[in-house]
C-alpha positions in Angstrom: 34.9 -31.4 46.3 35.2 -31.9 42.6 34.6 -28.4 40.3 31.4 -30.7 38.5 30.3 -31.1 42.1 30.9 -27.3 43.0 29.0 -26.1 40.1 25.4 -28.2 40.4 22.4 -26.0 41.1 21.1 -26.2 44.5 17.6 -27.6 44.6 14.3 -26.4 47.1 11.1 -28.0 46.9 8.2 -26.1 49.4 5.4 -28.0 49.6 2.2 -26.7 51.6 -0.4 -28.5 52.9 -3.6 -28.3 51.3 -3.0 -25.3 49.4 -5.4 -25.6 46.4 -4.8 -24.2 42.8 -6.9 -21.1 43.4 -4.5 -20.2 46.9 -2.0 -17.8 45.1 -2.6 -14.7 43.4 -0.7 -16.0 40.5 -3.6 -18.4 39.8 -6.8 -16.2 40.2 -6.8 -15.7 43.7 -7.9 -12.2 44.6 -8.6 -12.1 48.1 -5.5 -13.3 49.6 -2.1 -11.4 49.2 0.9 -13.8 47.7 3.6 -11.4 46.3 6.6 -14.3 46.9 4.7 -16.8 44.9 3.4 -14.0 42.3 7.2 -13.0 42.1 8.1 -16.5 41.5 5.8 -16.7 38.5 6.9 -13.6 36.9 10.9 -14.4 36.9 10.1 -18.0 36.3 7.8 -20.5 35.2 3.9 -20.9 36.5 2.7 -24.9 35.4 -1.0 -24.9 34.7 -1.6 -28.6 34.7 0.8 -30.0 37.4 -0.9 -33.0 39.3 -0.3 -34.4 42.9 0.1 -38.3 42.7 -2.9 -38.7 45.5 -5.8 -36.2 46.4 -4.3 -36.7 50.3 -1.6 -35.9 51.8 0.5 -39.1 52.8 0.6 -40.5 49.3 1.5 -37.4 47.7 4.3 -37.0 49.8 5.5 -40.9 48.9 5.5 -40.2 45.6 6.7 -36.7 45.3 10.0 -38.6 47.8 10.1 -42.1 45.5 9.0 -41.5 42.1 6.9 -44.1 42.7 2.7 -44.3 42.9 1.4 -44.5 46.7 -1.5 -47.0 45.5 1.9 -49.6 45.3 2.6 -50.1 48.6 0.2 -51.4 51.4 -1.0 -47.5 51.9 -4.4 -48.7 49.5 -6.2 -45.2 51.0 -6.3 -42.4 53.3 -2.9 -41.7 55.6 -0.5 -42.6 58.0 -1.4 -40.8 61.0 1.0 -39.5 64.0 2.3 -43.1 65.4 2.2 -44.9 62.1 5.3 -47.4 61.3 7.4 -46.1 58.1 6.0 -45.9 55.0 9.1 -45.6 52.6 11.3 -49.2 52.8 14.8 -49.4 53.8 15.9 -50.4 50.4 13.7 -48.2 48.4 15.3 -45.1 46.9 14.7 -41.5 47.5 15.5 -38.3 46.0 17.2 -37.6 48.9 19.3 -41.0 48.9 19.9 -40.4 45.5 21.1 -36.7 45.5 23.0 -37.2 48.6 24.9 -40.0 47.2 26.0 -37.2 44.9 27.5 -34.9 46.7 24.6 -33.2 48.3 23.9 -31.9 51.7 20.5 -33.1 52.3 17.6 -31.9 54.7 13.6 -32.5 55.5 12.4 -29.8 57.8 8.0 -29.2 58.4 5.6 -32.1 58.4 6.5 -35.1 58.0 3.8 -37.6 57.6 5.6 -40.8 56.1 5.8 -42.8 59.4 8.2 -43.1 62.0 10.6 -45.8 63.8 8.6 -45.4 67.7 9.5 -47.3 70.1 6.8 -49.4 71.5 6.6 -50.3 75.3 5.0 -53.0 74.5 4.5 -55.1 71.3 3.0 -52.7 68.7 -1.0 -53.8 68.0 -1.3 -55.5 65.1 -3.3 -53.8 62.5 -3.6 -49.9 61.3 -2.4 -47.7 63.7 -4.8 -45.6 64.4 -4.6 -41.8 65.8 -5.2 -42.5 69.6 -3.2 -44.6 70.7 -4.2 -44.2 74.4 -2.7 -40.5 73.8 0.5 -42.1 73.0 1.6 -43.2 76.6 2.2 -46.7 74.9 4.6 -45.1 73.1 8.7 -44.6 74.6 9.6 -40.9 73.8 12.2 -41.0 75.9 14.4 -43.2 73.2 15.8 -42.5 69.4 13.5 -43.2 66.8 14.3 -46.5 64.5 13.6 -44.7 62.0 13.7 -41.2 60.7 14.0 -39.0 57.6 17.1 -39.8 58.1 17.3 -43.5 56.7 15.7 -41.3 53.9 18.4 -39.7 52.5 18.4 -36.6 54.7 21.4 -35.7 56.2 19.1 -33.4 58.5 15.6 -33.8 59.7 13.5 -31.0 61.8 10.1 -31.1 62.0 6.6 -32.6 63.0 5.7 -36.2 62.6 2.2 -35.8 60.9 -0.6 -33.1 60.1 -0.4 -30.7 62.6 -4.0 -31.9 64.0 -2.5 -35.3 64.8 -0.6 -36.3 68.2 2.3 -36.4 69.2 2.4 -32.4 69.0 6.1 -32.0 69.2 9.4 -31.2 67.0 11.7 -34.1 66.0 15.3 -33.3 65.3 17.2 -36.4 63.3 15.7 -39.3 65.8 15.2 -37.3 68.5 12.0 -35.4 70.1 12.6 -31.8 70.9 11.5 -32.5 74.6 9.2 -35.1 75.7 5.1 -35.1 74.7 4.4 -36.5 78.5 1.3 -33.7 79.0 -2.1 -33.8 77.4 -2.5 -31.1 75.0 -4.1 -28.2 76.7 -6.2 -26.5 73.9 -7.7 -28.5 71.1 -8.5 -25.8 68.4 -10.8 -26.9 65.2 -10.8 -30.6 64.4 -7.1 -31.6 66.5 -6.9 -35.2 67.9 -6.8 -35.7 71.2 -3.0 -36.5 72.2 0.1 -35.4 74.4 2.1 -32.5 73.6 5.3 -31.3 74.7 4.9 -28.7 77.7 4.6 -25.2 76.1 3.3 -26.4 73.1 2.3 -23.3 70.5 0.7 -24.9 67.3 1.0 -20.8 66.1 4.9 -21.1 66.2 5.5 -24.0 64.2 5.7 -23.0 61.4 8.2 -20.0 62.5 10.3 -22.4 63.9 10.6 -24.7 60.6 11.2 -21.4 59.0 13.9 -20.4 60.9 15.3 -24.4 60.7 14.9 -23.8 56.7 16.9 -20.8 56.6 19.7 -22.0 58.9 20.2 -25.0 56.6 20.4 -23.1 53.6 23.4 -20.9 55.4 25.7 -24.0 57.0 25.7 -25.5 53.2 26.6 -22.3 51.5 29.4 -22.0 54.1 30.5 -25.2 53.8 30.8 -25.2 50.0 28.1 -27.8 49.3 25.8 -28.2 47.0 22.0 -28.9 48.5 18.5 -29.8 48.2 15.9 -29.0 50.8 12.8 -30.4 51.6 10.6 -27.9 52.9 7.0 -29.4 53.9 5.5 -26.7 55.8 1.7 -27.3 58.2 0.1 -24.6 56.5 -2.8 -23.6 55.5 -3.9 -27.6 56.7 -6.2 -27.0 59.9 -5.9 -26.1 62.4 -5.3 -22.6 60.4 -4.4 -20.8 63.7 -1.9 -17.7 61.9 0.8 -15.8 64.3 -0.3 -12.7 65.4 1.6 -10.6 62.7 -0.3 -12.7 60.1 -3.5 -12.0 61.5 -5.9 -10.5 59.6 -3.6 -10.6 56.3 -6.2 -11.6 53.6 -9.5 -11.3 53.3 -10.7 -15.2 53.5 -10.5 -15.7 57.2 -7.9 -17.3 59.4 -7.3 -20.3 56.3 -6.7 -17.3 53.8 -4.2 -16.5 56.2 -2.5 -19.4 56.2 -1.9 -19.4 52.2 -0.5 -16.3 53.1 2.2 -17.3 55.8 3.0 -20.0 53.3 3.8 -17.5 51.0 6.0 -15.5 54.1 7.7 -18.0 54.5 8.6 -18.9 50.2 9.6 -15.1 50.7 11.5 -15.9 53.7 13.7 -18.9 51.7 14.1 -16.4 49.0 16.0 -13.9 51.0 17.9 -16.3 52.7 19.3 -17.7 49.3 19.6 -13.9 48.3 22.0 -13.0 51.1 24.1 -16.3 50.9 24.7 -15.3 46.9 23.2 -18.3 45.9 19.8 -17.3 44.7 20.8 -17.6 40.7 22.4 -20.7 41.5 19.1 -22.4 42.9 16.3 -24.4 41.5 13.5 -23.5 43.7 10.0 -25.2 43.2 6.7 -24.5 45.0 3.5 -26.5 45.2 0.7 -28.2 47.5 0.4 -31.9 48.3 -3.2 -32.2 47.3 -6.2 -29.5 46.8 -7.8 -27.7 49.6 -11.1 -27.9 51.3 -13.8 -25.8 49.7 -14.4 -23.9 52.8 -13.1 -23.1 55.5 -12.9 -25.2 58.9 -15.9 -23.3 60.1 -18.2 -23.9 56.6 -17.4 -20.3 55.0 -15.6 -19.7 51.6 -14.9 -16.2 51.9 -15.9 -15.6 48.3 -12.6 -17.0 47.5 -12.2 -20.1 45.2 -9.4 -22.3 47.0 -9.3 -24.8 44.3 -10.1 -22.7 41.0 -12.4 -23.4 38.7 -11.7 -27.0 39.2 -14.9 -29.6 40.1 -13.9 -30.8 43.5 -11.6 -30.3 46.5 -9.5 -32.3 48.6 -9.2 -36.0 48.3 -11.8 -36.2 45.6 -10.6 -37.6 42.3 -11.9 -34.5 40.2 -9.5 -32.2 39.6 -9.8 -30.1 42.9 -8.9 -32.8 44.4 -5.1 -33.1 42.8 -4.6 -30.6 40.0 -1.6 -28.4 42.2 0.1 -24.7 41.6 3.2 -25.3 40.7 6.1 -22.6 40.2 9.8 -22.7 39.0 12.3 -20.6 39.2 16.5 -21.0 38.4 17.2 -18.1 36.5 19.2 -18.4 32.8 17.8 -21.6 32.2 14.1 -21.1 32.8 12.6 -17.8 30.6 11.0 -15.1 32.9 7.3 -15.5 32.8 7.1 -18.2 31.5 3.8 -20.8 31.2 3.7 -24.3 30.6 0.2 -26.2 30.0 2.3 -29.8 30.0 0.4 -32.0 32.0 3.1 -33.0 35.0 3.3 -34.7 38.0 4.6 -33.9 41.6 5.8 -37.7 41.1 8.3 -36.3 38.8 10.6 -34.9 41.4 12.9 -37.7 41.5 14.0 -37.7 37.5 14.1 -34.0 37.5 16.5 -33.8 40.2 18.2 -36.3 38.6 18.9 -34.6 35.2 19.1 -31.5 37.2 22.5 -33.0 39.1 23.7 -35.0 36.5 23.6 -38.5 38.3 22.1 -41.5 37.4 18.6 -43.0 38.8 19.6 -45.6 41.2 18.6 -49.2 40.3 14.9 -49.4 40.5 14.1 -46.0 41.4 11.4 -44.0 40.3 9.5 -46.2 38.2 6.8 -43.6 37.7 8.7 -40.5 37.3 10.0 -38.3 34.1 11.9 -35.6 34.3 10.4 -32.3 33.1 13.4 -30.7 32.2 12.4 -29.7 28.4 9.1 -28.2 30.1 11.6 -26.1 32.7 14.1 -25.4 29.4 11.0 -23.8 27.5 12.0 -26.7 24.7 9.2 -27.8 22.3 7.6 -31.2 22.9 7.4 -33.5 19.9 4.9 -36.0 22.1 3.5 -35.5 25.5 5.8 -35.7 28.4 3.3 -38.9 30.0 1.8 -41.5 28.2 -0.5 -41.2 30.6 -1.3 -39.9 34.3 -2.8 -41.8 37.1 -4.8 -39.8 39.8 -6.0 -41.2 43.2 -8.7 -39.8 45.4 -7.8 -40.2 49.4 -10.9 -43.4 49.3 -8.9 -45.2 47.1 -11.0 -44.2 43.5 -8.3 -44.7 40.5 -8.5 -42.1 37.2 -6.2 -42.0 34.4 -5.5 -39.4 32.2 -4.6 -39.6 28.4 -4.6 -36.6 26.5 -8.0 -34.9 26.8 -9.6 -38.4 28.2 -9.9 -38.9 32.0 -11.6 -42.2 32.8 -12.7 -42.4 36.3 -13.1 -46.1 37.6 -15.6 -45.3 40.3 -19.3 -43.0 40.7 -19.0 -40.1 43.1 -16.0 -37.8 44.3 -14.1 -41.0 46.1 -13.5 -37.9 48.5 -15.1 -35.4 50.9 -17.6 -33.9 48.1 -21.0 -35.5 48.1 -22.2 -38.0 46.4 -18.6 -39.7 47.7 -19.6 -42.9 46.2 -22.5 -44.3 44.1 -23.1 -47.6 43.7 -23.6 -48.4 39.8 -27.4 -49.2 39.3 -28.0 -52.6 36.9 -26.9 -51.9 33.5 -25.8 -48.5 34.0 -22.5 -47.0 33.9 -20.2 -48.1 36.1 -17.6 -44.6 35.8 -16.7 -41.6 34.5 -15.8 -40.6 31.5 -15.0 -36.5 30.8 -13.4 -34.8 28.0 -10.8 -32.5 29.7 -10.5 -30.4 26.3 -14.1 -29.8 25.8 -15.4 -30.0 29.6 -12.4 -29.3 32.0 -14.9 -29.0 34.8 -16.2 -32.1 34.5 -19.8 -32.0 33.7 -20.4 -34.7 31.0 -19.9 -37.9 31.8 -19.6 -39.7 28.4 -18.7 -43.3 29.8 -21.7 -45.3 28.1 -20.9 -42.9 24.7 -17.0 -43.8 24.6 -16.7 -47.6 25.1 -14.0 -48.2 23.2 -12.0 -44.9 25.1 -12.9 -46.2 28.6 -11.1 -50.0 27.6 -8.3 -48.6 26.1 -7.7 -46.2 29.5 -9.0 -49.5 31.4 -6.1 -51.4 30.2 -3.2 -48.7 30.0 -3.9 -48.8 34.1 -4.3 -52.8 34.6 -1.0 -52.8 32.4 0.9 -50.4 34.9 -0.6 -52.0 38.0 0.7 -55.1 37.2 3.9 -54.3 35.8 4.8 -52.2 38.6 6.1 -48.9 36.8 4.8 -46.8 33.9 8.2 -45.4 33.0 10.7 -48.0 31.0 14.0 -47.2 31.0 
């Protein structure tokens, strides 16, 4: 291996599931402990206005892996569920693909949710593939997957194929399941799908075992002298919020709160691990949610805890509950301890980060949505916004686009969960929202009929990109 090679920062992205901007202590949150992440913020740097690409989960996670906006491909709204066909083409590139190609060793471990190869025993229905699928017995788990993370980029792949409320419950390795789902799952806890499950099945351990998968990465690339970038995507605090027992009981927002903080166990967990391998100076490590978080829990309470800040909204809704992320960043000597940045970024920019980060080049048509945010990382002073613009999606399909302090929504209603979820425009009324993120970040004043000329500009901007098919030129 070349001495460049040798000396590129490893790279770790955790991403939870439906952690909202009010989860860590870092952010406001009071009520559930998160020293790891808290740590992070203090020797590194805490983003304030960091955006997932999608208010749900599948989307985010396309975009966070491409560069490239969900809304593009045939994925129009909501997610791939536990059977679904791949989402990510063969000939698109990833940040894996990329990174591998230079020089990296490469791994996905935790939830997955971007479609998988199956094999079929019979022809595969035409049309969505929906959740039950007959419990899966159509499916052949006997055989290797078509398709995996690894005709990703990833050198390594462990981990669940969807939400962990979603058949088939069971770990894949590479193209491989861990055992064989052949039993009906025997305890459906809040909100699970019916489906098979691979005999023994703990939904409490999973995210242990993806831990311990994590870690053991982390230690065969130290060893073998390569550089490496690790995709960790664990189920938490997503339902069905069911702790182990030695996180029982370890906030004070019910068994969700404890959730956020196993999430943060297991940041602390990665942190040690690069700590005794020597390489924890030597490591870009970035932590963040796919989308916000339910308001309350998955029995109706909040706890008196905030999960997505002072943010309008929650989960899949197009306000900024819905999308606006904690993000932290740490890689000590290059990003100043303590350190805030208000930028307004993107999960989405992932892929030209980690670009800049490893000093390759973005393959041909790769990450057409995606800028890296190196200057905001490198505490250097901005002499325009990083975006032109930002596009936000809520998990009905609802666009928004950001500019500045304009956000022009192209829809009435959250386009979520929250009520109203849509409103249909009444004759001569206005037909969106309008807010002033400056003046009213929580979204109160809708000043679409006031600001004509605002919504057309923004109107435009997002036909322009639609059509074009990027909103990054390079």
């Amino acid at each position: 291996m070349s001495e460049n090679l040798h000396s590129r920062p490893n790279i770790v992205y955790v991403m939870a599931d439906d952690m909202g901007f009010g989860d860590p202590g870092c952010y406001g949150a009071a009520k559930i402990p998160t020293p790891n992440m808290d740590r992070l913020a203090r020797e590194g740097m805490r983003f304030t206005d960091a955006h997932s690409a999608s208010a749900v989960c599948t989307p985010s996670r396309y975009a966070a892996l491409t560069g490239r906006y969900c809304w593009r491909t045939r994925l129009k709204s909501g997610v791939m569920w536990g059977y679904s066909p791949p989402l990510i083409d063969d000939e698109r590139p990833t940040v894996a693909k990329m990174l591998r190609d230079a020089g990296y060793a490469t791994a996905a471990v935790g939830k997955w949710h971007l479609g998988l190869g199956w094999n079929w025993k019979e022809a595969m229905p035409e049309g969505p593939v929906e959740m039950r699928e007959e419990f899966g017995h159509r499916i052949d788990h006997e055989r290797p997957l078509t398709h995996s993370p690894n005709d990703d980029g990833f050198d390594y792949f462990f981990g669940i194929p969807a939400s962990l409320d979603m058949q088939p419950y069971c770990f894949i390795e590479n193209r491989e399941t861990v055992g064989t789902p052949d039993v009906e799952k025997d305890t459906y806890h809040p909100q699970q799908r019916e489906g098979l499950m691979v005999p023994g099945w703990k939904d409490d351990q999973v995210d242990l075992r993806h831990t311990g998968q994590a870690c053991d990465f982390i230690e065969r690339s130290v060893a073998s002298g390569s550089p490496f970038f690790l995709y960790l995507t664990p189920s938490v605090p997503h339902r069905p919020c069911l702790p182990p027992e030695f996180m029982e009981g370890a906030s004070e927002a019910g068994l969700r709160g404890d959730c956020v903080a196993l999430y943060d166990w297991i940041v602390g967990e990665v942190m040690s691990t690069l700590e005794r391998q020597g390489v924890a100076d030597d490591t870009l490590i970035l932590v963040t949610s796919d989308n916000g978080a339910r308001a309350v829990d998955y029995y109706g309470n909040d706890w008196g805890h905030r999960s997505c800040g002072p943010w309008r909204g929650q989960k899949a809704d197009i306000w900024e509950g819905g999308h606006r992320e904690p993000l932290l960043a740490r890689w000590p000597e290059r990003i100043e301890a303590g350190a805030v940045c208000e930028e307004t970024v993107g999960l989405i920019d992932l892929m030209a980060t980690c670009a800049e980060v490893a000093g390759c080049d973005i393959p041909e048509g790769g990450a057409p949505d995606s800028i890296s945010i190196m200057p905001c990382l490198l505490g250097e002073e901005l002499s325009e916004p990083l975006h032109e613009a930002t596009v936000h999606h809520s998990g009905g399909g609802m666009f928004a686009i950001r500019q500045g302090e304009w956000k022009a929504i192209f829809g009435l209603g959250s386009g979520g969960f929250s009520d109203p979820r849509e409103v249909d425009p009444v004759p001569g009324g206005q037909e969106g929202q309008l807010y002033n993120m400056f003046d009213d970040p929580q979204e109160t004043t809708n000043l679409w009929e006031q600001e004509p000329r605002i919504v057309r500009r923004l109107n435009d901007l997002l036909d322009t990109w639609r059509e074009q098919g990027r909103s990054v030129q390079r």
